[in-house]
C-alpha positions as CSV (number, residue, x, y, z in Angstrom):
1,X,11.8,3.2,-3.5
2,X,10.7,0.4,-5.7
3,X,13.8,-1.1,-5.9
4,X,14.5,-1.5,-2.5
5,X,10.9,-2.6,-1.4
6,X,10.2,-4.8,-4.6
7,X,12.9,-7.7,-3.6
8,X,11.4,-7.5,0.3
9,X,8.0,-7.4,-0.1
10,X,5.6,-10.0,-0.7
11,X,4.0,-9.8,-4.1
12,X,0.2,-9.1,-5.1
13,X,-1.4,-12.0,-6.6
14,X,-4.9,-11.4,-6.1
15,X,-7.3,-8.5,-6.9
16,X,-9.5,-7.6,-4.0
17,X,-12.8,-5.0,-3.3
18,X,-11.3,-1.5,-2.3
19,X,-11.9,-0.7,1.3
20,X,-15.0,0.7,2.0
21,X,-13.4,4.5,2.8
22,X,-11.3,4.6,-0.4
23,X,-12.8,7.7,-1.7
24,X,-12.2,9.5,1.5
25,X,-8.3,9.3,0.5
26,X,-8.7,10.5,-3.4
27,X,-7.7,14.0,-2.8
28,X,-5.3,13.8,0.9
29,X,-2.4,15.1,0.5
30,X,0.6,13.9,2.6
31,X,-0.6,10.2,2.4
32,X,2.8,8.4,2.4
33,X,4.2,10.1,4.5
34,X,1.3,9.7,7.1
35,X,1.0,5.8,6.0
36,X,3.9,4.1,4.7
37,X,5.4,1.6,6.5
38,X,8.7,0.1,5.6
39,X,7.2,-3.2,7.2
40,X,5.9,-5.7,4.7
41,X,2.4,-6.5,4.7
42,X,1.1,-10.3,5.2
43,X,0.1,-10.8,1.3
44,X,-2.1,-12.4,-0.2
């Protein structure tokens, strides 16, 4: 997985706040496959 994605996917240069609702996702299970997205996200 981090192969493939690492060469296609912009880097993270910059630490940020966690989202508000982070704790809500501490203990879901099935989380990537309910949320990953081969799509890369905009970056930094």
């Amino acid at each position: 997985l981090n192969t493939k994605y690492a060469d296609i996917w912009p880097n993270i240069t910059q630490n940020r706040d966690a989202p508000s609702d982070a704790d809500d996702y501490l203990n879901k299970t099935g989380k990537f496959e309910a949320h990953f997205s081969e799509k890369p996200g905009e970056g930094d």
